[in-house]
CHARMM-style PDB file with segment names, atoms N, HN, CA, C and O in Angstrom:
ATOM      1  N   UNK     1       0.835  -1.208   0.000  1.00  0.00      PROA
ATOM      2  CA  UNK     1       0.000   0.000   0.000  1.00  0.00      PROA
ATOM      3  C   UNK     1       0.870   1.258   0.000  1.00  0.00      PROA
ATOM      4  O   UNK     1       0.518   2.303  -0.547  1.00  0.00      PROA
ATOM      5  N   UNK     2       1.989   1.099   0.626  1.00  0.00      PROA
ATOM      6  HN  UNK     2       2.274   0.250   1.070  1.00  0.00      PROA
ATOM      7  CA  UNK     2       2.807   2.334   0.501  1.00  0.00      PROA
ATOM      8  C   UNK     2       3.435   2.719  -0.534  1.00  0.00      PROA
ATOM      9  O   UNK     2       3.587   3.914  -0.788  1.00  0.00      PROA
ATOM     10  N   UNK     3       3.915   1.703  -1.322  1.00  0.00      PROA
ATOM     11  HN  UNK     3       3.791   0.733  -1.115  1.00  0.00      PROA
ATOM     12  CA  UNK     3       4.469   1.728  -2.542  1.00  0.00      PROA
ATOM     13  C   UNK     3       3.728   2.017  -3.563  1.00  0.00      PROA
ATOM     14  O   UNK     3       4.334   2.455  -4.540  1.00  0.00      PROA
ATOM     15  N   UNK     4       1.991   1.852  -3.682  1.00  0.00      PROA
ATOM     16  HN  UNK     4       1.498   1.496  -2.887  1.00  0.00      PROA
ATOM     17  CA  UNK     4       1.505   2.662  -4.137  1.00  0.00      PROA
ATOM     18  C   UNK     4       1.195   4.480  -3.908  1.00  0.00      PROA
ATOM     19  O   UNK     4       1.140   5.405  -4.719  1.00  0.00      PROA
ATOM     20  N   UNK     5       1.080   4.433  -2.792  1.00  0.00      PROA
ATOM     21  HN  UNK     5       1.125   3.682  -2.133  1.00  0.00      PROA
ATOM     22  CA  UNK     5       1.140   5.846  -2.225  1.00  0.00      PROA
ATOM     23  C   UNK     5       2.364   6.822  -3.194  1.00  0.00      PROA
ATOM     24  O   UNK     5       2.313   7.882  -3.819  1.00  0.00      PROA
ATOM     25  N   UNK     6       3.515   5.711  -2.879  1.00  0.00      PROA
ATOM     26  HN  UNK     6       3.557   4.851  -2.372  1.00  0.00      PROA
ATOM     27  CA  UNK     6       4.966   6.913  -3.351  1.00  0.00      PROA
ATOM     28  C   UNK     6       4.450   7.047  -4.658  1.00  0.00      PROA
ATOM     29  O   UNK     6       4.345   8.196  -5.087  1.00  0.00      PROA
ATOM     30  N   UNK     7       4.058   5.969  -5.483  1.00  0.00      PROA
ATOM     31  HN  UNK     7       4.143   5.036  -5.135  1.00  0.00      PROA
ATOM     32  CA  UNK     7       3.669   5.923  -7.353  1.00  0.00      PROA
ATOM     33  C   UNK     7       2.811   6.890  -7.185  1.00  0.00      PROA
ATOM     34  O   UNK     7       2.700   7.641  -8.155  1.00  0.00      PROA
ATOM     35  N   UNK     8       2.296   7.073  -6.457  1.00  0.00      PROA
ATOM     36  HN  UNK     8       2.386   6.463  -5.670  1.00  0.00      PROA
ATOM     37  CA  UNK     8       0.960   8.099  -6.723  1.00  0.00      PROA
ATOM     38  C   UNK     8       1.303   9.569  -6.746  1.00  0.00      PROA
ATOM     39  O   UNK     8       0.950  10.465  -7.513  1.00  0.00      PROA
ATOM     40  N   UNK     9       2.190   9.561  -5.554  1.00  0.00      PROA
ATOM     41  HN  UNK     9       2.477   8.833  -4.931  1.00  0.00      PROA
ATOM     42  CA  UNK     9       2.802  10.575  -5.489  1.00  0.00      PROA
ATOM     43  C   UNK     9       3.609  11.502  -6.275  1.00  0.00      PROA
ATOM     44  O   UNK     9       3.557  12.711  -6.504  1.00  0.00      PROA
ATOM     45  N   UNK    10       4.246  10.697  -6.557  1.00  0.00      PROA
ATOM     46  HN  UNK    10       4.289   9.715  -6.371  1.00  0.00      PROA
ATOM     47  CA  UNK    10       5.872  10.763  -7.870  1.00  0.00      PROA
ATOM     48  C   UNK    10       4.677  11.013  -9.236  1.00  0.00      PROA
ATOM     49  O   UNK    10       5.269  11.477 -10.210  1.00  0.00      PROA
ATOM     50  N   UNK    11       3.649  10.870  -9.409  1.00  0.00      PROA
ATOM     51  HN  UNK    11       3.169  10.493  -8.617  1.00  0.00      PROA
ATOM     52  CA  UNK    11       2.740  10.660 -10.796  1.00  0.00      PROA
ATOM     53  C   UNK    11       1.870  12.457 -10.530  1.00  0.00      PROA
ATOM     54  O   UNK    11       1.624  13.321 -11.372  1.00  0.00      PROA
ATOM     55  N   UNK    12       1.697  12.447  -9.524  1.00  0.00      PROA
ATOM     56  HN  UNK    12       1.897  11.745  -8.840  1.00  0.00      PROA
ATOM     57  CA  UNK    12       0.712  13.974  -9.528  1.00  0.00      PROA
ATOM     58  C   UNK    12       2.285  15.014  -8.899  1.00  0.00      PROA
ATOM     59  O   UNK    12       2.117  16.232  -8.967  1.00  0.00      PROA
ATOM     60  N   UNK    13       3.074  14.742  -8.584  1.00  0.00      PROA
ATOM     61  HN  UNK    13       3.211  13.753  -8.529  1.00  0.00      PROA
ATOM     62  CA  UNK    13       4.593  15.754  -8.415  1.00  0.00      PROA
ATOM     63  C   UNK    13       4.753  15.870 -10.332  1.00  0.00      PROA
ATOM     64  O   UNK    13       4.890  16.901 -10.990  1.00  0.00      PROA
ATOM     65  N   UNK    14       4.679  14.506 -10.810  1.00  0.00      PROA
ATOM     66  HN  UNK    14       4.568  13.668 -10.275  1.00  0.00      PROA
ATOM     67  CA  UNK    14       4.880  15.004 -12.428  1.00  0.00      PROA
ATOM     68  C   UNK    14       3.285  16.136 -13.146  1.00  0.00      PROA
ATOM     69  O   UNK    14       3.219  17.203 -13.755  1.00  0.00      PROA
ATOM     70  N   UNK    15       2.711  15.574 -12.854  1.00  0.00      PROA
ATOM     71  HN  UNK    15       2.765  14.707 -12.359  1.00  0.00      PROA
ATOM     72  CA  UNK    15       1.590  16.371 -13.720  1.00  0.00      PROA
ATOM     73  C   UNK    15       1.593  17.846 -12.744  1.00  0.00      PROA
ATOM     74  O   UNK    15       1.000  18.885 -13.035  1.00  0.00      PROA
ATOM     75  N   UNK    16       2.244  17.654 -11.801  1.00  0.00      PROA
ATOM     76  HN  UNK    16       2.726  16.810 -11.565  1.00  0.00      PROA
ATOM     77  CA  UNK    16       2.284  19.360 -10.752  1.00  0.00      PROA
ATOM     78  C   UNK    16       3.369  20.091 -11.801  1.00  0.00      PROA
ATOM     79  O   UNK    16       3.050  21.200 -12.230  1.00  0.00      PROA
ATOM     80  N   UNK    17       4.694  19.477 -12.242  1.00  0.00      PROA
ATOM     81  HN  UNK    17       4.952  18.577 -11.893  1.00  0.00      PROA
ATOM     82  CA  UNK    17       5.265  20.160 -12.681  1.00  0.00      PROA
ATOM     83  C   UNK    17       5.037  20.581 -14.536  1.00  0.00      PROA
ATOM     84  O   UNK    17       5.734  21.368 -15.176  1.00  0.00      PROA
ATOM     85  N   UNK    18       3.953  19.839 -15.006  1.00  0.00      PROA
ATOM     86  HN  UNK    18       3.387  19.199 -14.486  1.00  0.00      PROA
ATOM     87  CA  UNK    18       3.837  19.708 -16.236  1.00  0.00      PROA
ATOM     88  C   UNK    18       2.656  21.070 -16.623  1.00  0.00      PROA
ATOM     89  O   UNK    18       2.774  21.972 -17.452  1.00  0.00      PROA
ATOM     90  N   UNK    19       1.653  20.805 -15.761  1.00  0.00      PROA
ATOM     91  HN  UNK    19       1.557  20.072 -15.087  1.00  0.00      PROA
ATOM     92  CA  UNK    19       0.767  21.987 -14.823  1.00  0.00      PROA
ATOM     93  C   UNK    19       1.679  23.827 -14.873  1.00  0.00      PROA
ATOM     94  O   UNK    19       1.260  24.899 -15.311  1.00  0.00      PROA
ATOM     95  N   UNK    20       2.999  23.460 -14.218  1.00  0.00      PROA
ATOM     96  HN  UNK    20       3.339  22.589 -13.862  1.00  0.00      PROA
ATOM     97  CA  UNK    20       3.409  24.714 -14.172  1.00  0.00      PROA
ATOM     98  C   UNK    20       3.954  25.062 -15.347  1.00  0.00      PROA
ATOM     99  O   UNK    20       3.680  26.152 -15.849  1.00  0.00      PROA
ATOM    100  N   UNK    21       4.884  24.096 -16.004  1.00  0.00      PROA
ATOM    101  HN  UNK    21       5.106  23.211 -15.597  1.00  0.00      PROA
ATOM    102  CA  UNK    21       5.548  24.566 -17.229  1.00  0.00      PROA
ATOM    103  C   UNK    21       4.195  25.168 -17.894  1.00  0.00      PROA
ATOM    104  O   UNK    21       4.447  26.327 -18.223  1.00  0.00      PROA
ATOM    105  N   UNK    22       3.053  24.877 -18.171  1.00  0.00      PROA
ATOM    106  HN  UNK    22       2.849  23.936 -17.904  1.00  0.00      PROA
ATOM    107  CA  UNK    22       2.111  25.057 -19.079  1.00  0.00      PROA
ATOM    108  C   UNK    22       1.510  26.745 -18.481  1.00  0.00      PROA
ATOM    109  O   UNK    22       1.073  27.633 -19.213  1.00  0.00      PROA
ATOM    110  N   UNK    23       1.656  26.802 -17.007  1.00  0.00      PROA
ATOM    111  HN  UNK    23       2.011  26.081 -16.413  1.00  0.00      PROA
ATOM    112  CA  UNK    23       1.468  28.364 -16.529  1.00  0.00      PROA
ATOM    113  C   UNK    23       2.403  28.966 -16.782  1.00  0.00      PROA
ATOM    114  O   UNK    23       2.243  30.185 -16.843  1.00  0.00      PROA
ATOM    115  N   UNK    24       3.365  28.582 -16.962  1.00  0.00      PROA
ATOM    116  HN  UNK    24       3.495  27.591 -16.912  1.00  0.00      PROA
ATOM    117  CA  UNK    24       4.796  29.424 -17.155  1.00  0.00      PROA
ATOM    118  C   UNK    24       5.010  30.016 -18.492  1.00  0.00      PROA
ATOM    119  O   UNK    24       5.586  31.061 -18.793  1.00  0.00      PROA
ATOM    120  N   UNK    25       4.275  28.902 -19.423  1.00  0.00      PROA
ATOM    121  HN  UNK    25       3.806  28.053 -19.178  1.00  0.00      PROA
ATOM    122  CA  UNK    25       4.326  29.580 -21.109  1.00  0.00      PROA
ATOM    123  C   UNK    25       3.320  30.617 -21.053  1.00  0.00      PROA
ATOM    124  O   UNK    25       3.467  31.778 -21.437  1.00  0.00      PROA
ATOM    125  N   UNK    26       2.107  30.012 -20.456  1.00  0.00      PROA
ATOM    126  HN  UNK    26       1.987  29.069 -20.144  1.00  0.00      PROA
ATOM    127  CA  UNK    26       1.164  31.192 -20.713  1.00  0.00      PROA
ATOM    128  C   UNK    26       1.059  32.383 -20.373  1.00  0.00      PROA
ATOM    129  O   UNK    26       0.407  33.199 -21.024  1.00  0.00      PROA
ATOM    130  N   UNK    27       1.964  32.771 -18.829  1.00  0.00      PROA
ATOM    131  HN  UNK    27       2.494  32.107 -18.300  1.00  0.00      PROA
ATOM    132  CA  UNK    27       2.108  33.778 -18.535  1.00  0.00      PROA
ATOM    133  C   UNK    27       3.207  34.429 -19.608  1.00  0.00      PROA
ATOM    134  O   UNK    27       3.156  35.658 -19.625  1.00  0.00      PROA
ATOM    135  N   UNK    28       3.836  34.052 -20.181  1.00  0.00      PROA
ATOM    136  HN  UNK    28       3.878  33.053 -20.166  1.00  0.00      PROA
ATOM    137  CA  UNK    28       4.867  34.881 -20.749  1.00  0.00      PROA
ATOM    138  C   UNK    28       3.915  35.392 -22.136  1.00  0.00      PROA
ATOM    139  O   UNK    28       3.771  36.538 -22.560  1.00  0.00      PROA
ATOM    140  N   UNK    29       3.560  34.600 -22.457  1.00  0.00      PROA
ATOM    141  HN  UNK    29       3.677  33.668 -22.112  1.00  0.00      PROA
ATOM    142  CA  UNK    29       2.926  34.753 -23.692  1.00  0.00      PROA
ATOM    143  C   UNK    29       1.725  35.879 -23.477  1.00  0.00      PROA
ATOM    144  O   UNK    29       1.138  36.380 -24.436  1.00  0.00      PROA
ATOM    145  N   UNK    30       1.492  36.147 -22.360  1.00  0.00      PROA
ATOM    146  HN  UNK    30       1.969  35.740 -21.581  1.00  0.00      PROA
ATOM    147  CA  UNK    30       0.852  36.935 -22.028  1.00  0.00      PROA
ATOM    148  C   UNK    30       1.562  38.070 -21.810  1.00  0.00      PROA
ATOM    149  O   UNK    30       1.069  39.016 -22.425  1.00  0.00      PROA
ATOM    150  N   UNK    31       2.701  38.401 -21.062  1.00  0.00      PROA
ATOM    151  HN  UNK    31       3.101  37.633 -20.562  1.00  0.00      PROA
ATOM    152  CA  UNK    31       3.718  39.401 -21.419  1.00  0.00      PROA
ATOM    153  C   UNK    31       3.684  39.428 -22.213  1.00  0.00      PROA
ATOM    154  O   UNK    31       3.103  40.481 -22.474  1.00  0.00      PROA
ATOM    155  N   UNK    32       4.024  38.745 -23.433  1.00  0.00      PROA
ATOM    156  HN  UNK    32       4.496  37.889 -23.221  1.00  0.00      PROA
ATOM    157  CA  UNK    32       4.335  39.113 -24.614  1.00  0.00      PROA
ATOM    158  C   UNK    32       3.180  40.061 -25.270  1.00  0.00      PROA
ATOM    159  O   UNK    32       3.432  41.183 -25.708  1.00  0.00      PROA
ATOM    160  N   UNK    33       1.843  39.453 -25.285  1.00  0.00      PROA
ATOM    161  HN  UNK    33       1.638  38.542 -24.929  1.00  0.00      PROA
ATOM    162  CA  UNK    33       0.917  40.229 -26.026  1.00  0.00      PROA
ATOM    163  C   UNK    33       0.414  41.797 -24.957  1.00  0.00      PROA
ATOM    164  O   UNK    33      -0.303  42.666 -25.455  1.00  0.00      PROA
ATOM    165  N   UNK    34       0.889  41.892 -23.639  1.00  0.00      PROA
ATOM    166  HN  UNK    34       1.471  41.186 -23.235  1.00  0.00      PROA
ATOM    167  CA  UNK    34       0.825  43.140 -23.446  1.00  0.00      PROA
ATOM    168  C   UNK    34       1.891  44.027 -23.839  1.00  0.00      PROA
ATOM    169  O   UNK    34       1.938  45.257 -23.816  1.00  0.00      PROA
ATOM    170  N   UNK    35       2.652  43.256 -24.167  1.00  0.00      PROA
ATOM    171  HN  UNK    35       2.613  42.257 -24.186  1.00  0.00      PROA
ATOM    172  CA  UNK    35       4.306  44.260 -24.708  1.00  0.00      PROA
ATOM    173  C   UNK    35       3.769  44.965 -26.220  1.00  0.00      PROA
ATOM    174  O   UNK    35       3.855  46.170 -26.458  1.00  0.00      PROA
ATOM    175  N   UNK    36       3.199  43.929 -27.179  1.00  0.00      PROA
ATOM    176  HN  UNK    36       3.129  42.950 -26.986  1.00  0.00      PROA
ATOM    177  CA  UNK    36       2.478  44.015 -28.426  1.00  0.00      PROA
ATOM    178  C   UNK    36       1.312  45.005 -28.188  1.00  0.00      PROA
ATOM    179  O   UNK    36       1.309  45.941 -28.987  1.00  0.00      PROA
ATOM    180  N   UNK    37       0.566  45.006 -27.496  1.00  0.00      PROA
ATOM    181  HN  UNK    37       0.568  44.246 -26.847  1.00  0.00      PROA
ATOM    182  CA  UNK    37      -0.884  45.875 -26.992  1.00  0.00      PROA
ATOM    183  C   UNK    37      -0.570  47.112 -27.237  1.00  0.00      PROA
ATOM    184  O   UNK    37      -0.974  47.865 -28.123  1.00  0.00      PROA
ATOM    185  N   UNK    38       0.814  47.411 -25.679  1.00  0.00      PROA
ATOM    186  HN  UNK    38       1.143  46.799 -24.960  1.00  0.00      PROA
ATOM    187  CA  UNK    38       1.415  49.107 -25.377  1.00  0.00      PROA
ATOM    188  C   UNK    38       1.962  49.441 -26.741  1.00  0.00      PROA
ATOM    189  O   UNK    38       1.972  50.661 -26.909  1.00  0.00      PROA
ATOM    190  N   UNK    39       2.534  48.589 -28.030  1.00  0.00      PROA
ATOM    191  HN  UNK    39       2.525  47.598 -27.894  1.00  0.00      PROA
ATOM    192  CA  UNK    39       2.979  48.972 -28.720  1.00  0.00      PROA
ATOM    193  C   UNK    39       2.244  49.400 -29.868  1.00  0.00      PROA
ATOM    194  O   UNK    39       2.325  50.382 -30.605  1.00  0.00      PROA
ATOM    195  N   UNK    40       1.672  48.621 -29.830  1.00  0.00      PROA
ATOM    196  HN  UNK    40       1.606  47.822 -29.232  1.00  0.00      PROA
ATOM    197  CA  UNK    40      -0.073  48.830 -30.861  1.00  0.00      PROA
ATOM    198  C   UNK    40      -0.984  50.465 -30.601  1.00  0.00      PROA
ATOM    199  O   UNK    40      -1.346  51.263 -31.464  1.00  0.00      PROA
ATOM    200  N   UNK    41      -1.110  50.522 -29.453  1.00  0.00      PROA
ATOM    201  HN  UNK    41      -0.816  49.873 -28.752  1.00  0.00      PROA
ATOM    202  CA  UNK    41      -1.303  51.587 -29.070  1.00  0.00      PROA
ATOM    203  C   UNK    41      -0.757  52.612 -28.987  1.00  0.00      PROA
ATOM    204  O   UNK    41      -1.529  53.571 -29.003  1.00  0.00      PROA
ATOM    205  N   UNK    42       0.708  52.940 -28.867  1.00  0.00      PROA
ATOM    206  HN  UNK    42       1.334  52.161 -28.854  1.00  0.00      PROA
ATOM    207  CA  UNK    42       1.705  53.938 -29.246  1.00  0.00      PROA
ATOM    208  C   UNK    42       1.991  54.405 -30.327  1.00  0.00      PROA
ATOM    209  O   UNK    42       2.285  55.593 -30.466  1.00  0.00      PROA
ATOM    210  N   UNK    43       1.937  53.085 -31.816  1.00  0.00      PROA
ATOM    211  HN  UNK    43       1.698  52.121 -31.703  1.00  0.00      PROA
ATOM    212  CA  UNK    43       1.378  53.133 -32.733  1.00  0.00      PROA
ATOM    213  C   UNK    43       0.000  54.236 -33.829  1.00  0.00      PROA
ATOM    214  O   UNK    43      -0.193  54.831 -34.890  1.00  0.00      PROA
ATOM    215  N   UNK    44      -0.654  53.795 -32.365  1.00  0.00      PROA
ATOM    216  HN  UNK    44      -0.498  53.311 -31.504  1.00  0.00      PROA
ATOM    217  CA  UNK    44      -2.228  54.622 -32.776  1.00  0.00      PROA
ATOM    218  C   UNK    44      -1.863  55.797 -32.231  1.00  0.00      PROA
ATOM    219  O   UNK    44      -2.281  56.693 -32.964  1.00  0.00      PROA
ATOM    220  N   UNK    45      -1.154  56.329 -31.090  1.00  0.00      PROA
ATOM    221  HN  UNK    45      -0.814  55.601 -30.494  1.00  0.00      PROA
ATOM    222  CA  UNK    45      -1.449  57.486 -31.171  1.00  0.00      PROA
ATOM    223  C   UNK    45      -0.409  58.623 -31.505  1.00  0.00      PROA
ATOM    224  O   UNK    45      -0.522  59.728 -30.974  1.00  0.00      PROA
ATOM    225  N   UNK    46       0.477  58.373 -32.281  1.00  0.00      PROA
ATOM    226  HN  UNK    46       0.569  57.475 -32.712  1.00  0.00      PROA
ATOM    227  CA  UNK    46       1.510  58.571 -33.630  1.00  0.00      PROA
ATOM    228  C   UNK    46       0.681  59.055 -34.871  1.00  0.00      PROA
ATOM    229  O   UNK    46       0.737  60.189 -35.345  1.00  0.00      PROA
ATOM    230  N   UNK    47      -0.319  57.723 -35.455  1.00  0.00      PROA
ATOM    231  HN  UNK    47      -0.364  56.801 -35.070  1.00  0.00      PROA
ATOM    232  CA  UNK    47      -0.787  57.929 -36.541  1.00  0.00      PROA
ATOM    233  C   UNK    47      -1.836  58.776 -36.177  1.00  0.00      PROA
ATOM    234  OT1 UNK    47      -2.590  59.230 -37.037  1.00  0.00      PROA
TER     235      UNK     47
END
């Protein structure tokens, strides 16, 4: 029973870290499109 416990464990520690990589892109990518936004808009008020 314990040795399932650790498998269980070691299996949701992986999908915890698979979880973050996937917050980690999205937040950037989200930087990214507010970097694009302020620039879009600086843009507009030029033209």
């Amino acid at each position: 029973a314990q040795s399932r416990l650790s498998e269980q464990l070691v299996v949701e520690v992986a999908e915890c870290r698979v979880s973050k990589g996937l917050l980690q892109e999205k937040e950037t990518a989200i930087v990214d499109m507010k970097k694009e936004l302020t620039e879009l808009r600086l843009l507009d008020v030029v033209l």
